[in-house]
PyMOL Python script that loads the backbone (N, CA, C, O; Angstrom):
from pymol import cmd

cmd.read_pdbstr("""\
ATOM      1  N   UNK A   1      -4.048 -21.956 -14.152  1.00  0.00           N
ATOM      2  CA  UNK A   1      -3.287 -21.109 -13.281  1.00  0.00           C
ATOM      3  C   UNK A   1      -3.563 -19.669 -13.672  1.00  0.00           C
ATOM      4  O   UNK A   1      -3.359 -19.275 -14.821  1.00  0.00           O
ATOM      5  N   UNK A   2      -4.066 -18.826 -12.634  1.00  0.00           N
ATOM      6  CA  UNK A   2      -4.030 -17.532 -13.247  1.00  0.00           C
ATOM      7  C   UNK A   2      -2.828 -16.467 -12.307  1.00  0.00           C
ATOM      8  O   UNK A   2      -2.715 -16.630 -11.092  1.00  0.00           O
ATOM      9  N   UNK A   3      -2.197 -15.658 -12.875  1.00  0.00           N
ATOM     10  CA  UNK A   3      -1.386 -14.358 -12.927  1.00  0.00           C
ATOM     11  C   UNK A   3      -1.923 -13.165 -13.148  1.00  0.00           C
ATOM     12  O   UNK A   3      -2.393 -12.828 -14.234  1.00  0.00           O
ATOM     13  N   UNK A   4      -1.881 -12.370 -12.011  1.00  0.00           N
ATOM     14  CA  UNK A   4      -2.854 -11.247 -12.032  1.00  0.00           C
ATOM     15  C   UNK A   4      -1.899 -10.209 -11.949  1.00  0.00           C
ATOM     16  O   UNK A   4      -0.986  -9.945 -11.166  1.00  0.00           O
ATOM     17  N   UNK A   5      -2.510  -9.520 -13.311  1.00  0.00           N
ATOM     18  CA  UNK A   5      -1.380  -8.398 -13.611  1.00  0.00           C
ATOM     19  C   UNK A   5      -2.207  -7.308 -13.629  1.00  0.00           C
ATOM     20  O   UNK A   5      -3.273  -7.355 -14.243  1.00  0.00           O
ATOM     21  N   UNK A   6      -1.810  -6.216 -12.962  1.00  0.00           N
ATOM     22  CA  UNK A   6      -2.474  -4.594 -12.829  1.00  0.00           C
ATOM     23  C   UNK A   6      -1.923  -3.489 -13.382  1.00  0.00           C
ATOM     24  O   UNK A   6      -0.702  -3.384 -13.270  1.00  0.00           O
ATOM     25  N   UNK A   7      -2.494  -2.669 -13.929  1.00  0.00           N
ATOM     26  CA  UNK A   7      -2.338  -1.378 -14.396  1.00  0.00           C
ATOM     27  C   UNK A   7      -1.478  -1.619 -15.776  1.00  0.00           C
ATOM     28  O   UNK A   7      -0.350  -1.136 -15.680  1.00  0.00           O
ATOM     29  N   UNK A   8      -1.649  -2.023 -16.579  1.00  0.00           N
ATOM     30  CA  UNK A   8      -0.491  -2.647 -18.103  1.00  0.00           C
ATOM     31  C   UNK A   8      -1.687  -2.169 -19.122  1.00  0.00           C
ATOM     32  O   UNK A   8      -2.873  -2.469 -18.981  1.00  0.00           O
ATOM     33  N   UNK A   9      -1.021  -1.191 -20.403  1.00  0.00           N
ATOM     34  CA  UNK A   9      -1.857  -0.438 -21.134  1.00  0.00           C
ATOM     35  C   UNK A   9      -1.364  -0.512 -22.419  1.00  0.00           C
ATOM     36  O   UNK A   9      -0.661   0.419 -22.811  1.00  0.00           O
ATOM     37  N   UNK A  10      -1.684  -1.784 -23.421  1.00  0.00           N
ATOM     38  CA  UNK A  10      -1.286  -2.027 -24.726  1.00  0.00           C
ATOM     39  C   UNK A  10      -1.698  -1.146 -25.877  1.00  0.00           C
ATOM     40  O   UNK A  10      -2.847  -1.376 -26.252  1.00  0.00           O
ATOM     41  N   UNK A  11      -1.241  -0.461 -26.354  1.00  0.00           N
ATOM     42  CA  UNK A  11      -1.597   0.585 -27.221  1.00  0.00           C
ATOM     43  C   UNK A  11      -0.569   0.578 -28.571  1.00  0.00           C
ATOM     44  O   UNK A  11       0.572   0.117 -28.560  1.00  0.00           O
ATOM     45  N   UNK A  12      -1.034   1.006 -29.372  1.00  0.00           N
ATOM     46  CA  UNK A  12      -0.064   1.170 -30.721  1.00  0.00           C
ATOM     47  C   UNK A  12       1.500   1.071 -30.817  1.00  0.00           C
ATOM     48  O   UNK A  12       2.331   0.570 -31.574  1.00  0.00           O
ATOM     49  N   UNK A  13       1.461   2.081 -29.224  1.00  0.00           N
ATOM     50  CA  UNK A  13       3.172   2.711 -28.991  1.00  0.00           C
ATOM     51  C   UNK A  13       3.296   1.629 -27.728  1.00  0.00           C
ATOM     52  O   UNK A  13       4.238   1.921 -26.993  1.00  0.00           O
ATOM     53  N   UNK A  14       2.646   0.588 -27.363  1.00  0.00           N
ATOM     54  CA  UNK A  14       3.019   0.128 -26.448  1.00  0.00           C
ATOM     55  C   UNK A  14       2.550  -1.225 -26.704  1.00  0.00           C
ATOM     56  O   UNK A  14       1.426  -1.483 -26.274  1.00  0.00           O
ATOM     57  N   UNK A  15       3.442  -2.510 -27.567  1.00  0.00           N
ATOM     58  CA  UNK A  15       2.527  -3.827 -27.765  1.00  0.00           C
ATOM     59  C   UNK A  15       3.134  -4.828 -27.146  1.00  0.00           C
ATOM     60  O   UNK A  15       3.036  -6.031 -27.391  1.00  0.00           O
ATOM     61  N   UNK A  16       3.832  -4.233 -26.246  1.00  0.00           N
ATOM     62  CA  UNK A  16       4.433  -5.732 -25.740  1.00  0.00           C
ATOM     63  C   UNK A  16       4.189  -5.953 -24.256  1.00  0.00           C
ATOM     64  O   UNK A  16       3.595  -5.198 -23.485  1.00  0.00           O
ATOM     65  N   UNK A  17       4.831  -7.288 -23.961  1.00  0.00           N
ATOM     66  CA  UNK A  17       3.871  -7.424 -22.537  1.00  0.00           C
ATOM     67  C   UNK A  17       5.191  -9.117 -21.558  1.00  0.00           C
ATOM     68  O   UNK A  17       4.773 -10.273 -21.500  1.00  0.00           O
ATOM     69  N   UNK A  18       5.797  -8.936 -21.316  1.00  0.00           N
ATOM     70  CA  UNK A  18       6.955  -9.528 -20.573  1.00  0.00           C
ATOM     71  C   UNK A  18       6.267 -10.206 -19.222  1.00  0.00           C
ATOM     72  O   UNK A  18       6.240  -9.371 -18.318  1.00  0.00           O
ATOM     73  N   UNK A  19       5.814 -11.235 -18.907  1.00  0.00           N
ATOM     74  CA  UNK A  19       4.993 -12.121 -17.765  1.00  0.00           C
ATOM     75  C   UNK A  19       5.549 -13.438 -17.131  1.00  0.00           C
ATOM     76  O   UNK A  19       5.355 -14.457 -17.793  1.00  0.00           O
ATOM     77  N   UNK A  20       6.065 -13.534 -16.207  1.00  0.00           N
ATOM     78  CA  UNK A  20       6.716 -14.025 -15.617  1.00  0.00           C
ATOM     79  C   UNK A  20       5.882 -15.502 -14.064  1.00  0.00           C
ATOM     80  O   UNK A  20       5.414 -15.160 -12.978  1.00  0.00           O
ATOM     81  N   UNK A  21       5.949 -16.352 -14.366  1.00  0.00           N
ATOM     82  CA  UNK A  21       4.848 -16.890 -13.241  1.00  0.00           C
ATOM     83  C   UNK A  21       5.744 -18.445 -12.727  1.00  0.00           C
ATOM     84  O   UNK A  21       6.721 -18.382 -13.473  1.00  0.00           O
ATOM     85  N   UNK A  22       5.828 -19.060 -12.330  1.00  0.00           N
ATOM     86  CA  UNK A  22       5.804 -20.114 -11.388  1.00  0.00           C
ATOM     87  C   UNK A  22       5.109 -20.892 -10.942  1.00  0.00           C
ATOM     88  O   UNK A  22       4.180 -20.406 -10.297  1.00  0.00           O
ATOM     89  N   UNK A  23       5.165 -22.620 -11.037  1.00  0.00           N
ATOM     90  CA  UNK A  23       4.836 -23.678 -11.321  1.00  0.00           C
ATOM     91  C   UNK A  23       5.326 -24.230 -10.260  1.00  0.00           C
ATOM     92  O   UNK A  23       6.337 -23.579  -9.994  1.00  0.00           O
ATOM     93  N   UNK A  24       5.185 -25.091  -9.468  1.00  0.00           N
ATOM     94  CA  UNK A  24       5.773 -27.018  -9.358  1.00  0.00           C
ATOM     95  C   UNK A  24       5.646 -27.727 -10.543  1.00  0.00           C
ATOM     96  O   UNK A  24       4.760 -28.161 -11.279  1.00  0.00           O
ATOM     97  N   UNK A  25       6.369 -27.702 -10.494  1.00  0.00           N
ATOM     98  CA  UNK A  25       6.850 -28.723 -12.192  1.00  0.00           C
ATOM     99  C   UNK A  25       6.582 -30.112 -12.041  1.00  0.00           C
ATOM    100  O   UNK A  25       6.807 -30.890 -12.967  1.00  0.00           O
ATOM    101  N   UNK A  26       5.976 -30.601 -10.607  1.00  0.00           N
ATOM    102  CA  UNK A  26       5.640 -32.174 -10.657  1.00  0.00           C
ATOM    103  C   UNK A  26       4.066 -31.964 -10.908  1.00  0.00           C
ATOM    104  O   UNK A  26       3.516 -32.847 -11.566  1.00  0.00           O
ATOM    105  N   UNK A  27       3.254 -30.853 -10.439  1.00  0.00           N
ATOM    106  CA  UNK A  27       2.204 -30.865 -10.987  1.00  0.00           C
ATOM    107  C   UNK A  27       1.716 -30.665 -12.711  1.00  0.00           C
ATOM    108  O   UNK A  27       0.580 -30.909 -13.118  1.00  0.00           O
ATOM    109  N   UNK A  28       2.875 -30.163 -13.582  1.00  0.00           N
ATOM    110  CA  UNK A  28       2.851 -30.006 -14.680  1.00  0.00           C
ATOM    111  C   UNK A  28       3.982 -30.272 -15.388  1.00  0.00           C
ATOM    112  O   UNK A  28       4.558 -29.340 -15.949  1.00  0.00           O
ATOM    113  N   UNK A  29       4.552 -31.792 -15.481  1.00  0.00           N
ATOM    114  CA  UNK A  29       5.559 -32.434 -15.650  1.00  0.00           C
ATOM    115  C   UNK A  29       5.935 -32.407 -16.952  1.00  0.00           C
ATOM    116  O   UNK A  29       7.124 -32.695 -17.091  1.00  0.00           O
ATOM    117  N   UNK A  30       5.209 -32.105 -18.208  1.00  0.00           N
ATOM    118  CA  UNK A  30       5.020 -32.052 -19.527  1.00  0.00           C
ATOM    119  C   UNK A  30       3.969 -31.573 -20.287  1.00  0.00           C
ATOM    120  O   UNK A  30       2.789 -31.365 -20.005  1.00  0.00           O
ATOM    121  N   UNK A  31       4.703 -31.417 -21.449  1.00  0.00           N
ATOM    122  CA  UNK A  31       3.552 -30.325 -22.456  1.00  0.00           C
ATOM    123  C   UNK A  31       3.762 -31.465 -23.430  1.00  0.00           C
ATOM    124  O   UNK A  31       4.954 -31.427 -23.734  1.00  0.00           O
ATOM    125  N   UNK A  32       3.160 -32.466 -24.065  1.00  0.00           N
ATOM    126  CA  UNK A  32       3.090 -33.310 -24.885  1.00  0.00           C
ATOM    127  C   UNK A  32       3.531 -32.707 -26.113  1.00  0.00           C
ATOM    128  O   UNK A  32       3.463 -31.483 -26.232  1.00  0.00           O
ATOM    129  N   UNK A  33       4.040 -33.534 -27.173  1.00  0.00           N
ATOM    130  CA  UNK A  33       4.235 -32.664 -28.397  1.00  0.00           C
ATOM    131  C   UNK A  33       2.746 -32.893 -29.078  1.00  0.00           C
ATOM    132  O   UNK A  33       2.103 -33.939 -28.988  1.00  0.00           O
ATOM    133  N   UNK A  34       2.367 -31.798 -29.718  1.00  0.00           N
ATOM    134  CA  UNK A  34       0.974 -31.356 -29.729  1.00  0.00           C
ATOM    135  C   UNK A  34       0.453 -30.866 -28.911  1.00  0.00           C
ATOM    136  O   UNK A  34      -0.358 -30.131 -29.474  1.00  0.00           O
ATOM    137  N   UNK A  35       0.309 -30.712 -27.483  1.00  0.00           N
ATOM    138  CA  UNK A  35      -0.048 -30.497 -26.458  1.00  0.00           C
ATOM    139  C   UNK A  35      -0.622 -28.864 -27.051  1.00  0.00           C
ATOM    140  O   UNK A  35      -0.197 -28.291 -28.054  1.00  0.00           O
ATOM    141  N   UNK A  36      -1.573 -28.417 -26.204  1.00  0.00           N
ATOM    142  CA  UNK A  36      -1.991 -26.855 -26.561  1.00  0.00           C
ATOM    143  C   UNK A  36      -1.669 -25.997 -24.798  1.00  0.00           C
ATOM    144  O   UNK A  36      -1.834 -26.558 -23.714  1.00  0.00           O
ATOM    145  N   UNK A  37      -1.326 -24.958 -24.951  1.00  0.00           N
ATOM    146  CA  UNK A  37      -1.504 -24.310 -23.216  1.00  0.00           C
ATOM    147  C   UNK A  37      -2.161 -22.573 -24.669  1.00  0.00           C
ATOM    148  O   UNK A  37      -1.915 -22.179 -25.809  1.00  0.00           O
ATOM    149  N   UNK A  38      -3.215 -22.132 -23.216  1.00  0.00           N
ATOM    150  CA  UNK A  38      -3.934 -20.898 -23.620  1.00  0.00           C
ATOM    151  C   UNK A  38      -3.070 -19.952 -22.645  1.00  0.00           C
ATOM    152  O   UNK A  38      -2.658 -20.224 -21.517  1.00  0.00           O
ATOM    153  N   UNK A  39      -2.935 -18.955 -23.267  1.00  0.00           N
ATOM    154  CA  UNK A  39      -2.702 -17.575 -22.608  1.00  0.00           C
ATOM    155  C   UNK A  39      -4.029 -16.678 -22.628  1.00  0.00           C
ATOM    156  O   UNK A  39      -4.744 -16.638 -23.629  1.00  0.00           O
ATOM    157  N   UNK A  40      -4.323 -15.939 -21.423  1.00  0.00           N
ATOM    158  CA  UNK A  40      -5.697 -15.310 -21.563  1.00  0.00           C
ATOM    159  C   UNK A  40      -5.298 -13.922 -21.184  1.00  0.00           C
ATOM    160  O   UNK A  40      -4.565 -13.821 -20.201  1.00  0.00           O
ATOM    161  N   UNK A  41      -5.758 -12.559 -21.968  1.00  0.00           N
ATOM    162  CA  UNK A  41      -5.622 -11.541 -20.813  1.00  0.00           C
ATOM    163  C   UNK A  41      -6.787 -10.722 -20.417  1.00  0.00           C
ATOM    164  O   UNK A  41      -7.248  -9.844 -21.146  1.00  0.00           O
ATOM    165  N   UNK A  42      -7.244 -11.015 -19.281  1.00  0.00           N
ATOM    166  CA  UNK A  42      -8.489 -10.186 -19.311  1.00  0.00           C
ATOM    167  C   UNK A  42      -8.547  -8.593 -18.514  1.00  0.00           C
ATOM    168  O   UNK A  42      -7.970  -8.304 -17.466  1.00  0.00           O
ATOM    169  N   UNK A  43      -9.303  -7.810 -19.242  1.00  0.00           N
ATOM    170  CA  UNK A  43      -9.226  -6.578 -18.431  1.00  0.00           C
ATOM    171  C   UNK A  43     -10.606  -6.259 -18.931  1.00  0.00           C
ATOM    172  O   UNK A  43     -11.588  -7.000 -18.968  1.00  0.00           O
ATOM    173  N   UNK A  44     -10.441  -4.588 -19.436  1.00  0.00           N
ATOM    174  CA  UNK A  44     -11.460  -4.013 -20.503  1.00  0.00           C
ATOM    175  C   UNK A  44     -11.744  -4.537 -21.578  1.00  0.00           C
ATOM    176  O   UNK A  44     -12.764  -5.138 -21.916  1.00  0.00           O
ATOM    177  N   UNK A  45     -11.026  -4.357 -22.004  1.00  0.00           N
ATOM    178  CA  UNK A  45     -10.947  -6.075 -23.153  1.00  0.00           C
ATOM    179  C   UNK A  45     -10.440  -7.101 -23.050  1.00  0.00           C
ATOM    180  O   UNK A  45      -9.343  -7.083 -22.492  1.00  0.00           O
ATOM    181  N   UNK A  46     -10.960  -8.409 -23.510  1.00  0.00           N
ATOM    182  CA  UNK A  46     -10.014  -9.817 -23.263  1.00  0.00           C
ATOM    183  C   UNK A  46      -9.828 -10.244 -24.924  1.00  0.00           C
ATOM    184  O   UNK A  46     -10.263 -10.129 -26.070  1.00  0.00           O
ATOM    185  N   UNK A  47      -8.830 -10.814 -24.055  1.00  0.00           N
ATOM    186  CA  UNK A  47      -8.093 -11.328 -25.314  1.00  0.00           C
ATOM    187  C   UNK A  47      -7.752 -13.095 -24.886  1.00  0.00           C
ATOM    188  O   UNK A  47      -7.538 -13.384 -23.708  1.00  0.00           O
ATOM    189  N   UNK A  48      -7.740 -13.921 -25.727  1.00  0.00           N
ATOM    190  CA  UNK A  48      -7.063 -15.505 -25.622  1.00  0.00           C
ATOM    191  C   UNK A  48      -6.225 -15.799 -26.628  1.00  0.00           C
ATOM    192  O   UNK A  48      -6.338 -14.917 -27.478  1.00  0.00           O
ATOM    193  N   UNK A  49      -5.371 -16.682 -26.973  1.00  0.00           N
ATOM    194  CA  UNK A  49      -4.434 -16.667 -27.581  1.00  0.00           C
ATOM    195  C   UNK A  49      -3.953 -18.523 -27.435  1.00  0.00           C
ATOM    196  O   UNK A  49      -3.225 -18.838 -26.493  1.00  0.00           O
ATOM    197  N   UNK A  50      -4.276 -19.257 -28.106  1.00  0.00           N
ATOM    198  CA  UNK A  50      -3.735 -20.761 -27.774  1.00  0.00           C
ATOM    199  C   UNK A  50      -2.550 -20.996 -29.207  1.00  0.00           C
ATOM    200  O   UNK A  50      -2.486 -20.693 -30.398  1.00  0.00           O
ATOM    201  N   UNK A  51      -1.790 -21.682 -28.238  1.00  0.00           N
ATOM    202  CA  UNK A  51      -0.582 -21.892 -28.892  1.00  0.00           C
ATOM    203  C   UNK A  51      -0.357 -23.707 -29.089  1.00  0.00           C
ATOM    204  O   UNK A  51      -0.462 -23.933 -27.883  1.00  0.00           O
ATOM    205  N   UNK A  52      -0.220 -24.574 -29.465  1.00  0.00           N
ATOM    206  CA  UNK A  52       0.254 -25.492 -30.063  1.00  0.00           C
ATOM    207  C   UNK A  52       1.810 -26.218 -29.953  1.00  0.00           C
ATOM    208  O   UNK A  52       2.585 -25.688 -30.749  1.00  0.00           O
ATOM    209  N   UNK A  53       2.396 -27.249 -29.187  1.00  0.00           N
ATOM    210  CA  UNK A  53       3.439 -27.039 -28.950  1.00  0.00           C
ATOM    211  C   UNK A  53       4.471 -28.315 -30.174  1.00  0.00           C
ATOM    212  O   UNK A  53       4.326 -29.530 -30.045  1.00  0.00           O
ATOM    213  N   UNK A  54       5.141 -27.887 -30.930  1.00  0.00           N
ATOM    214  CA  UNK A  54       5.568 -28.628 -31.913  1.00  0.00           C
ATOM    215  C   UNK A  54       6.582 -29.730 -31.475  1.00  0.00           C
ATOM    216  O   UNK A  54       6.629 -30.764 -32.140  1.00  0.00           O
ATOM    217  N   UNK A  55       7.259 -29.595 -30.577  1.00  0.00           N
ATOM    218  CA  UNK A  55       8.028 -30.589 -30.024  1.00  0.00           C
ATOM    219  C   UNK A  55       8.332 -30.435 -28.302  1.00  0.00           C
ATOM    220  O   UNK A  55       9.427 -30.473 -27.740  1.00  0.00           O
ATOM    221  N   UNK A  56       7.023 -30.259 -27.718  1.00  0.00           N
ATOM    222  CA  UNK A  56       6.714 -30.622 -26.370  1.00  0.00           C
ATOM    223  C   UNK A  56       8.132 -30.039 -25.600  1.00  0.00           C
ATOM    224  O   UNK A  56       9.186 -29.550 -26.008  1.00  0.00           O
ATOM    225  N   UNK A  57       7.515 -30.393 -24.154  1.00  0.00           N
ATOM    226  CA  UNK A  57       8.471 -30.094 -23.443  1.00  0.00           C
ATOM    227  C   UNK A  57       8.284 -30.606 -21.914  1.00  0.00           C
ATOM    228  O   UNK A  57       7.181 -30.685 -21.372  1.00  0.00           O
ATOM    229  N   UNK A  58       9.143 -30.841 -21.481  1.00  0.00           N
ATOM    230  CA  UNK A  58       9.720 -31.520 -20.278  1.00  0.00           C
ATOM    231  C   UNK A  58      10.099 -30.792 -19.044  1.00  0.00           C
ATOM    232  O   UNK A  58      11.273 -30.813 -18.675  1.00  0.00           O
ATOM    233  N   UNK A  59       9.209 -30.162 -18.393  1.00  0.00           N
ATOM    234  CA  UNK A  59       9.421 -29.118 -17.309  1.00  0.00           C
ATOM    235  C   UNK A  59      10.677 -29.504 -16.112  1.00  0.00           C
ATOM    236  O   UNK A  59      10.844 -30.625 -15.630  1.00  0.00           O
ATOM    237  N   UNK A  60      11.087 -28.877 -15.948  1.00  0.00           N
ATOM    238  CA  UNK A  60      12.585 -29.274 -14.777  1.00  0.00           C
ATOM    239  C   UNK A  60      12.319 -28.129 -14.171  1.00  0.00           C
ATOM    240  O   UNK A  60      12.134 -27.026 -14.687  1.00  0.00           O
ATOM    241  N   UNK A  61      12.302 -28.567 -12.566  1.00  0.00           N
ATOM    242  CA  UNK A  61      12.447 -27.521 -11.676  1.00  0.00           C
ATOM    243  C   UNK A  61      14.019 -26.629 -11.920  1.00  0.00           C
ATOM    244  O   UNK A  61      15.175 -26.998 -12.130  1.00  0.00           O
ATOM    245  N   UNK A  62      13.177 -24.953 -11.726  1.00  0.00           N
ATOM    246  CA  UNK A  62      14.819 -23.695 -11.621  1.00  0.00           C
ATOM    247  C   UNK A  62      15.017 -23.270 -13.196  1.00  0.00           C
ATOM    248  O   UNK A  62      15.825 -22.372 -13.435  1.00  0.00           O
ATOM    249  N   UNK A  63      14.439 -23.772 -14.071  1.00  0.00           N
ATOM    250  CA  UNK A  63      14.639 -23.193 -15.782  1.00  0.00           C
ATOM    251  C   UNK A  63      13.353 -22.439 -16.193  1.00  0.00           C
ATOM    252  O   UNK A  63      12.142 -22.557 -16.006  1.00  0.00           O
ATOM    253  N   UNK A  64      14.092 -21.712 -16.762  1.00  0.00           N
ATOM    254  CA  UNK A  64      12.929 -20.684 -17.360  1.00  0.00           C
ATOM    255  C   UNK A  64      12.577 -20.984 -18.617  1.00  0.00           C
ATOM    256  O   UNK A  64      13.418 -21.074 -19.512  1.00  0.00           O
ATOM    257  N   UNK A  65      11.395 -21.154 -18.794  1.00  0.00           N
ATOM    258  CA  UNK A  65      10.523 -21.245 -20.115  1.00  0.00           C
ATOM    259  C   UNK A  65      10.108 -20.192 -20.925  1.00  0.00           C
ATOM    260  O   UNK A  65       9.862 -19.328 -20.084  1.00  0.00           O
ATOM    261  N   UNK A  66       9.860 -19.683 -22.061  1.00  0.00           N
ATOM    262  CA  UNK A  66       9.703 -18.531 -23.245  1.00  0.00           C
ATOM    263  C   UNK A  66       8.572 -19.188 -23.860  1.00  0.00           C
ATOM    264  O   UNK A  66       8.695 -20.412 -23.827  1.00  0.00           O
ATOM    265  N   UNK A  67       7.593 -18.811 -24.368  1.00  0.00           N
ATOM    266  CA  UNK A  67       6.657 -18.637 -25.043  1.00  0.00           C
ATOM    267  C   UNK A  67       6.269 -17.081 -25.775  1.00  0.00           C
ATOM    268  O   UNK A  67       5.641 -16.141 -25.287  1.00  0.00           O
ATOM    269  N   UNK A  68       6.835 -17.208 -26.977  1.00  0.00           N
ATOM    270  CA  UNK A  68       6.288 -16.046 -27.457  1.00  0.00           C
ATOM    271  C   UNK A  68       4.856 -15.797 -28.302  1.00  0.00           C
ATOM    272  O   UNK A  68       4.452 -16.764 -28.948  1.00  0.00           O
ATOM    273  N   UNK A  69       4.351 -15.011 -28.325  1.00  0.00           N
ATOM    274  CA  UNK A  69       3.201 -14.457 -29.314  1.00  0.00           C
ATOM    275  C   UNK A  69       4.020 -13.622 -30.082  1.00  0.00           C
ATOM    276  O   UNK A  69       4.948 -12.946 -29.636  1.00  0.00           O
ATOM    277  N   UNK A  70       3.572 -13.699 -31.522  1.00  0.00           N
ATOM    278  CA  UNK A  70       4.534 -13.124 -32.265  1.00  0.00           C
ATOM    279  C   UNK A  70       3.515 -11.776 -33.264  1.00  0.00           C
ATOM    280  O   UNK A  70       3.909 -10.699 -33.711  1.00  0.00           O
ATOM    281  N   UNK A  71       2.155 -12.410 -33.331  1.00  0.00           N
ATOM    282  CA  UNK A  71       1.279 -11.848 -33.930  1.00  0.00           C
ATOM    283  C   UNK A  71       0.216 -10.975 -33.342  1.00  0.00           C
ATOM    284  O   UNK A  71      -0.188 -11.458 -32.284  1.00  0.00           O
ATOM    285  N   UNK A  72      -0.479  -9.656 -33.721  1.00  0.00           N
ATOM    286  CA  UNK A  72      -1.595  -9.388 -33.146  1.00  0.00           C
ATOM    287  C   UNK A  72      -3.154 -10.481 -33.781  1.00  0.00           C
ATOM    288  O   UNK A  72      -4.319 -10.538 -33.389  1.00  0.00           O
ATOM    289  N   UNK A  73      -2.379 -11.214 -34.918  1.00  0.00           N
ATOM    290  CA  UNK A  73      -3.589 -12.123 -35.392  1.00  0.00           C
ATOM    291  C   UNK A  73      -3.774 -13.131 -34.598  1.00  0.00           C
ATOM    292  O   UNK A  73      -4.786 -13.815 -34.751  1.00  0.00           O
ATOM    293  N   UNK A  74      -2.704 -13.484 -33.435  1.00  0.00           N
ATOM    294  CA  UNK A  74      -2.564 -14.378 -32.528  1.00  0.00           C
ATOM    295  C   UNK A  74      -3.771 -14.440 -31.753  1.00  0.00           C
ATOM    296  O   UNK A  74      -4.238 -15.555 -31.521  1.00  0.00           O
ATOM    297  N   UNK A  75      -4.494 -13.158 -31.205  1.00  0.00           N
ATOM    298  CA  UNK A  75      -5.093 -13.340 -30.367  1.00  0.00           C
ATOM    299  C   UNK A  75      -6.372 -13.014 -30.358  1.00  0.00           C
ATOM    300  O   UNK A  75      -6.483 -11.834 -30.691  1.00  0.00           O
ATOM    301  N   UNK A  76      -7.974 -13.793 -30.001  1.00  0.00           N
ATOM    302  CA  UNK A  76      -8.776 -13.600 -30.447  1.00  0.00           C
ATOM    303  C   UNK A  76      -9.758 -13.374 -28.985  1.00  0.00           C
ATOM    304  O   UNK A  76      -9.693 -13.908 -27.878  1.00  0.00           O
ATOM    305  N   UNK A  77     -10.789 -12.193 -29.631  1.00  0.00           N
ATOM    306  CA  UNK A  77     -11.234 -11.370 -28.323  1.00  0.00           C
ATOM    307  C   UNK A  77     -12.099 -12.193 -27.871  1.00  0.00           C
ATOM    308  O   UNK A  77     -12.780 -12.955 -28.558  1.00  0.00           O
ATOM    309  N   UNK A  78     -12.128 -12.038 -26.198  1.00  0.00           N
ATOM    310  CA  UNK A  78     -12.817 -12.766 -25.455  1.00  0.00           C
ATOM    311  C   UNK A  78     -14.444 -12.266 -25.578  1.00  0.00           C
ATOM    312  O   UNK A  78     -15.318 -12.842 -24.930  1.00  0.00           O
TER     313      UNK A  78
END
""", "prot")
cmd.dss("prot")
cmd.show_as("cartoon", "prot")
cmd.util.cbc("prot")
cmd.orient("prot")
């Protein structure tokens, strides 16, 4: 699934990044525990970032999901 985000400028004074997207949850009914999902951001530079999920999850339509990146070691250039 991609989310196309414009004009967003990560800089020293600026590292954070709040992304918001939408699913049918019968097409993606679960994240297995172990399961991996990638976050990608591409612009001038890209960046990827795969995360690992320790105790899975069970998508329900109308709830909002959080995934954080917590690290800049998180993410490795495209």
């Amino acid at each position: 699934m991609t989310l196309n985000i414009s004009n967003v400028t990560i800089s020293s004074g600026n590292t954070s990044l709040t992304a918001y997207h939408a699913f049918d949850p019968s097409l993606l009914a679960q994240l297995p525990i172990s399961g991996k999902f990638i976050i990608e951001l591409i612009g001038t530079k890209s960046y990827k970032c795969e995360k690992t999920s320790d105790h899975g999850k069970a998508y329900v339509a109308g709830k909002l999901y959080k995934a954080t990146v917590s690290s800049n070691t998180d993410w490795t250039p495209l």
